[in-house]
N, C-alpha and C positions, 0 to 999 in steps of 0.2 A: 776129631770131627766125624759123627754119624755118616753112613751112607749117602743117606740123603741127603746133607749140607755138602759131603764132599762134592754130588752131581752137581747140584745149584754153585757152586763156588768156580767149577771149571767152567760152567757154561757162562757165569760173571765172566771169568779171566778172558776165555774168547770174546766176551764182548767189548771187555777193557780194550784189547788188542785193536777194534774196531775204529772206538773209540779215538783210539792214537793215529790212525790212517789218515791221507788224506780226505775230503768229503768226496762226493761225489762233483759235486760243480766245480772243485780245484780241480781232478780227473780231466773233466769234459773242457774245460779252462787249457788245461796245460796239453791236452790231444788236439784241440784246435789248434792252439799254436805251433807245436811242433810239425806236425802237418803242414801248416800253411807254411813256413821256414822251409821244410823238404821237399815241396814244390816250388818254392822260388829258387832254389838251389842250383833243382833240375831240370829247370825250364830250358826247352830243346834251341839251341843255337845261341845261349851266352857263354859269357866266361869258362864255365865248368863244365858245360855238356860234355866236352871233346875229351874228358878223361873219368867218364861215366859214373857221377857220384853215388857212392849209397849213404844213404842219412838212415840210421839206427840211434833207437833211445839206449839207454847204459845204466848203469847204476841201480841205486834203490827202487826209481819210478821201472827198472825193466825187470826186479827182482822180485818187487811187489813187497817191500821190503822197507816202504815209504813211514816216517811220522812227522806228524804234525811239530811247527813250529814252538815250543816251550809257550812263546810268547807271542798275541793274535798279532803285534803289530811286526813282528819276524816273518820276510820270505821265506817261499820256497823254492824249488827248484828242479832243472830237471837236464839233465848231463845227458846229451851226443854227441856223433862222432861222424865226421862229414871224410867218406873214405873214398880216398881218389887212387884211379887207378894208370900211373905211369910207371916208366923204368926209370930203373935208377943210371948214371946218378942224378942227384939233385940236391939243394940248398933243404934245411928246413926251414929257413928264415923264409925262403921264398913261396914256399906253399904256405906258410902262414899269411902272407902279405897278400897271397891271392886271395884266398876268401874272404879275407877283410875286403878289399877291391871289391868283391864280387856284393860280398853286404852293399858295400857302399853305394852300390849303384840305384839301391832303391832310400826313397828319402827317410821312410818307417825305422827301418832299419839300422841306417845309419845314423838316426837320434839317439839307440837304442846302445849305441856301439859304449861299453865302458873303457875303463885301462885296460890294456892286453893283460891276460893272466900267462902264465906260467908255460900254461899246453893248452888255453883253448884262447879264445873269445867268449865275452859275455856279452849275452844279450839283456840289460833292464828294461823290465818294461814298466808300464806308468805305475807311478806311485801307488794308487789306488786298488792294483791287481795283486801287490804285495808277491812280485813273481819274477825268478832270473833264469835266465838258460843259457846253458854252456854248452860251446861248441867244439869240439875238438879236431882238428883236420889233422887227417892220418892217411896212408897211402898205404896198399895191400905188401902185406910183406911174405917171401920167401918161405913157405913152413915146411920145407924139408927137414929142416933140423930139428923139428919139433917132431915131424914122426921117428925120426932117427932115437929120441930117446923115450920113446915110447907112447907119447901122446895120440890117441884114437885122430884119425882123419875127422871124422865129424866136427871134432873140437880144434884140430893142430888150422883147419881151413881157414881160419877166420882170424888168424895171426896178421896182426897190421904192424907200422911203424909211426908215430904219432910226432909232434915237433916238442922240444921243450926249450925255452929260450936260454934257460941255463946248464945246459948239454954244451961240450967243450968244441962240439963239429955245427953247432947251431948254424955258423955264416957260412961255410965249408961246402965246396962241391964233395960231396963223400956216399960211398956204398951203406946199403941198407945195413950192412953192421957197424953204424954209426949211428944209424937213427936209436932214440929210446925203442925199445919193442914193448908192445903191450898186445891182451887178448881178450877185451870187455867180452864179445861176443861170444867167444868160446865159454868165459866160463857163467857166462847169463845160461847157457845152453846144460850146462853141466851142472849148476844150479837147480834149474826147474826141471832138468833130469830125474833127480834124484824124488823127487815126489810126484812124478807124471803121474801115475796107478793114482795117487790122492786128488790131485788136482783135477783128474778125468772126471772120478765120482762125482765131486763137490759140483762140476762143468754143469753132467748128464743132472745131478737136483736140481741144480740153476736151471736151465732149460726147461722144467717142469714147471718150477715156479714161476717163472716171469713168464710164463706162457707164450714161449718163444719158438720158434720151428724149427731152428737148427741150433745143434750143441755150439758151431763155431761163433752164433749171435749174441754168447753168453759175453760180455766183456772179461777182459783180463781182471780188472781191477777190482771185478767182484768175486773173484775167486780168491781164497784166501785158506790156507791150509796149514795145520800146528806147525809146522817149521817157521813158515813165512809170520804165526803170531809169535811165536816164542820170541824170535828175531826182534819184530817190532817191541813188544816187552822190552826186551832185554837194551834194546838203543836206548829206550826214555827213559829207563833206570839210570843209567851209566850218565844218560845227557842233566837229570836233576840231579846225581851226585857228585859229577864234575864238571858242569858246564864251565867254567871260566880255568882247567885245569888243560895243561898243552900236552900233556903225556896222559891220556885220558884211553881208553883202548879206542884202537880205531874199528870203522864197519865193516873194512874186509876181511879184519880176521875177526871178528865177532859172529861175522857171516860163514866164512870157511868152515869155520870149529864147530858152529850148527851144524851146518849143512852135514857133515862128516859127520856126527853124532847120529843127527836124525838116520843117516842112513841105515848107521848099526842097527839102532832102535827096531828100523821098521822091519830087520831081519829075525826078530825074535817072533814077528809073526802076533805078538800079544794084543788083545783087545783092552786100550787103555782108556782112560779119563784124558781131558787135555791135562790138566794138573801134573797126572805121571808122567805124559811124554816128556814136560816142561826138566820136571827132574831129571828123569833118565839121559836128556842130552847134555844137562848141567854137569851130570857124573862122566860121562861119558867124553865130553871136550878137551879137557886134559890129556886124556890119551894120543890128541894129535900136536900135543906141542914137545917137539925134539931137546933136548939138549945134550949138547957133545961137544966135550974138549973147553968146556966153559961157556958154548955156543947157544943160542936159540934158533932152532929153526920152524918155521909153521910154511911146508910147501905147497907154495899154489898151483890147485891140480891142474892146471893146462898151461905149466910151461915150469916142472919140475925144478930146474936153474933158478928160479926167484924163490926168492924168502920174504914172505912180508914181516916176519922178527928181526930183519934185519937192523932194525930202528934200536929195538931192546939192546940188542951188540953195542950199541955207540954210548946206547942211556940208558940204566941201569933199572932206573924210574919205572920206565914207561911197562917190562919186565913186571915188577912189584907191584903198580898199581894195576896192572891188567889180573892177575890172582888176588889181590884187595878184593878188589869191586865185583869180581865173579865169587866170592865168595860170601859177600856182602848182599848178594843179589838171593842165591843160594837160600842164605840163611834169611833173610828178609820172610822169602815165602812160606819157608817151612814152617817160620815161628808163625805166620799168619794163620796156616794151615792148622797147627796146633789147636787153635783157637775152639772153644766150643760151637759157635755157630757162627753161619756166613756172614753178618752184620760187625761182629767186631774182628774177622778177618781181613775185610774191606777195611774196617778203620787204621787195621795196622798199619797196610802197604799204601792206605794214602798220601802220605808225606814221598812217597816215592813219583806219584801221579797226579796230583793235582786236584783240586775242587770238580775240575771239571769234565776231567777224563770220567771221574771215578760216579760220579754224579748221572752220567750219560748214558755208562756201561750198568748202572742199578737199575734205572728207569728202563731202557731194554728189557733187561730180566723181568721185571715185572711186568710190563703192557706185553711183552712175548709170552709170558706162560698164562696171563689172564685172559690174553685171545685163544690161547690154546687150548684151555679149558675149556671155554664156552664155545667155539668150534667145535671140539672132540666130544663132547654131549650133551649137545644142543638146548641149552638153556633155559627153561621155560619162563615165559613173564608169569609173574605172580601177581595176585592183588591182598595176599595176607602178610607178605615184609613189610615191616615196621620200616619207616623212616628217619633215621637220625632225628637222634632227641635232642641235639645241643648245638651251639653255633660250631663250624667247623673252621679251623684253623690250622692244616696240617704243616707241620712244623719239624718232624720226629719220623723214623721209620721201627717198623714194628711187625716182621714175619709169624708166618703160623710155620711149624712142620707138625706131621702126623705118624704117627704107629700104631699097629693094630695087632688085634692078638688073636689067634685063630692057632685051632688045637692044642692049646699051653705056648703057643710062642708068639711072641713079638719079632715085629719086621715095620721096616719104613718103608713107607709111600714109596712111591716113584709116581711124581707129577705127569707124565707123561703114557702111564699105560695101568692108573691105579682102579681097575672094576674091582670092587669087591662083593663076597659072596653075604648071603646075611648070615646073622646074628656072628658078629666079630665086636669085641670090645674095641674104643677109638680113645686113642690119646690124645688131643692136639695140646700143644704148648706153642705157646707164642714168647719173641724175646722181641726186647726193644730197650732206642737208647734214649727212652724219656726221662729223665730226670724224676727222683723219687721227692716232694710222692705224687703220687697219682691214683686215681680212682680204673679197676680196669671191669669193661663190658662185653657182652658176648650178644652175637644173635646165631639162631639158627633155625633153618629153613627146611622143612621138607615139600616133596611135593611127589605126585605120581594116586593112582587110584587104592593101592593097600593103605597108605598114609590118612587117605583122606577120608577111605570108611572107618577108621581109625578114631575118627576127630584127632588127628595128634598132625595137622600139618606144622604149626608151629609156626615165626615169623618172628615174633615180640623180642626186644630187644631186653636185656637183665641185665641181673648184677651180677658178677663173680662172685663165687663164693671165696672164703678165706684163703682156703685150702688146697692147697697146690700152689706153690712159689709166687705166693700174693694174687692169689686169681688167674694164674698167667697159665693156668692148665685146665684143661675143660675135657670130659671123660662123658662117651657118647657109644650108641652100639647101631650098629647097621640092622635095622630093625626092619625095613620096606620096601621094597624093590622101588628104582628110579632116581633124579637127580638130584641131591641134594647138596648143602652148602652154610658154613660157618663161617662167620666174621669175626675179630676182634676190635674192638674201641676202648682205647687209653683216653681217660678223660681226666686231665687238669684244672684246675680252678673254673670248672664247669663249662669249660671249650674241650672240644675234639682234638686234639693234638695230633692224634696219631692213629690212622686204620690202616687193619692188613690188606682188604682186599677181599674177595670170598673165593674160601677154600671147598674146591668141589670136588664132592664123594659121587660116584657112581654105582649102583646097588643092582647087581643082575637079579 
């Protein structure tokens, strides 16, 4: 793949990634709620006040880390952790029992109440919102031991004790070394650690763009950084190649193994494509999976003693198919990559993502770099462009790229900062998946004051000529200072099937 396919392909993949997030109104949906739930919690003089709850969100929604349901009529969901803070000892049946009580007390609420899970409560809410939340009540636990074997304070603080109904001390007056231990919050922390420096930048553009006042008004959830895309990638692969499969890799170590990769990555300092990092961490994640003595170990950085390979030790499976699929995923993109142009790369990796992921993330790319164009060089209305000669029926999709030749050499465009100087020979070639045959058309426009005492503005729409890959190449020179712009139309049994768009030359 060209230069230039390769930029257009990553800036697709980030948008793919987009694509797979939740929207925005799930966001705003599931902040309200959450919210409104952390306030009823900690409403001063009920139940709970007297052991000073905190309510933190956990998991993907705090990782950023979220995709969307495979299927529209599929919840989602959004895991906390209601942390209380008493001494021990205590039941964890009985701190269970309390929040439930405490839900209970409002009538919302406790419609809302499903079967006890495992370690939390769930909350369903109406059918219609397609949405669950999970609570998990957990009491601040002891992290001495966790600085003791080396865990930073920052991350060892935030060490809870959580209930789990099938833990052997569940009914049990018993010390905190009895309860499950867990650390959501340390390692959310040690997570978006590792890409703060990226996340910042992405913040400080956000801020510019939404013409906001302060970097902190940027939401979280619009921040999105190649870790956290790679991430989402990599979950809805694994979720369309083994959704109905129980030993399928799970998201904490899908997540760990990034994260740890990304880290390497960003120490090499290299200025990459997203496409590269994507690879680079793909190579790079294996390196943190241990094996010793017949063992697997994959350790989670903020509480070294846990393994989450522990699973792979028991079943063998779960081990094999986690290097299956990662390398299935691996080879999925390279082959796409391979591909000569971005249109049948997409088509590869579709069966991986969906009609509608895929479908979302092109359209992006295209109304993103057609506004970009005609922002970045102000576009002049014309009244010598021809208008579409045929009935339109767009059906097909059909790209231009270009190269130019200047001093004996050839180079591609770059959409993004392409002024050129004149007289440079112009290549454009357009690919598409219309179905042969087809008739193909060109128009091309000039405009600006050299052009026009010229007589050569131009505008009228033509035939291709034979020559160059059935018409599908059009050979042009940068003849007059100002804006100009090519189109292509594939025309079928005398419908429009298929246009690019207009490809805009800028001429100093």
């Amino acid at each position: 793949m060209e230069l230039f396919e390769q930029k257009r392909y990553s800036a697709f993949l980030e948008k793919l990634a987009d694509s797979l997030d939740l929207t925005e109104e799930q966001y705003l949906f599931a902040k309200e709620n959450y919210e409104a739930l952390g306030n009823f919690l900690n409403e001063p003089g009920t139940l709970l006040s007297k052991y000073n709850p905190e309510i933190m969100t956990q998991g993907s929604i705090k990782l950023g880390t979220c995709v969307k349901p495979i299927k529209e009529e599929d919840e989602f969901d959004v895991d906390m952790t209601c942390k209380l803070h008493s001494s021990f000892p205590a039941k964890q049946s009985d701190f269970k029992k309390l929040l439930k009580t405490r839900l209970c007390e409002d009538t919302k609420y406790a419609k809302m109440l499903d079967n006890e899970k495992r370690r939390c409560w769930r909350l369903k809410y109406p059918e219609k919102y397609k949405f669950h939340l999970d609570l998990v009540p957990a009491l601040k636990d002891d992290y001495n031991w966790l600085l003791a074997i080396g865990v930073p304070l920052n991350l060892a603080e935030h060490a809870i004790c959580i209930t789990d109904n099938e833990n052997d001390y569940y009914n049990d007056v018993a010390n905190s070394e009895s309860w499950p231990k867990s650390n959501t919050e340390g390692y959310a922390r040690w997570f978006l650690d590792i890409m703060k420096i990226q996340a910042d930048q992405i913040r400080a553009e956000l801020k510019t763009k939404l013409l906001l006042e302060r970097v902190e008004d940027v939401p979280d959830y619009k921040v999105r950084t190649p870790l956290q895309r790679v991430i989402q990638l990599m979950k809805r692969h694994r979720d369309t190649n083994y959704e109905n499969n129980e030993d399928k890799p799970i998201s904490i170590i899908i997540t760990t193994l990034a994260a740890k990769a990304y880290e390497k990555v960003l120490k090499t300092g290299a200025s990459m494509l997203f496409y590269d990092i994507m690879v680079a961490i793909l190579n790079a994640m294996p390196e943190y999976i241990l094996k010793s003595n017949g063992k697997w170990y994959i350790q989670n950085p903020v509480d070294p003693k846990e393994n989450f390979a522990d699973k792979w030790n028991e079943n063998n499976s779960k081990a094999k198919i986690f290097f299956e699929w990662l390398s299935k995923f691996k080879f999925d993109f390279q082959q796409s990559f391979a591909k000569g142009d971005i249109q049948s790369a997409i088509n590869y990796i579709k069966p991986n993502y969906g009609n509608r992921a895929i479908s979302e993330a092109s359209e992006a790319i295209l109304s993103q770099q057609q506004v970009l164009l005609e922002r970045s060089f102000n576009k002049p209305k014309v009244q010598h462009q021809q208008s579409p000669i045929w009935p339109i029926n767009l059906g097909y999709n059909t790209k231009i790229n270009c190269k130019y030749k200047r001093l004996g050499k050839w180079d591609w465009i770059d959409l993004n900062s392409h002024y050129l100087p004149k007289d440079c020979e112009l290549m454009f070639t357009a690919s598409t998946n219309v179905p042969d045959p087809f008739s193909v058309f060109w128009q091309v426009v000039n405009t600006g004051k050299e052009a026009e005492a010229a007589h050569d503005l131009r505008g009228s729409i033509f035939s291709a000529f034979s020559a160059g890959r059935g018409g599908l190449q059009q050979k042009e020179h940068t003849k007059y200072k100002g804006v100009h712009w090519i189109e292509c139309f594939i025309v079928k049994n005398g419908v429009c099937v298929s246009r690019t768009g207009e490809f805009i030359i800028n001429v100093e």
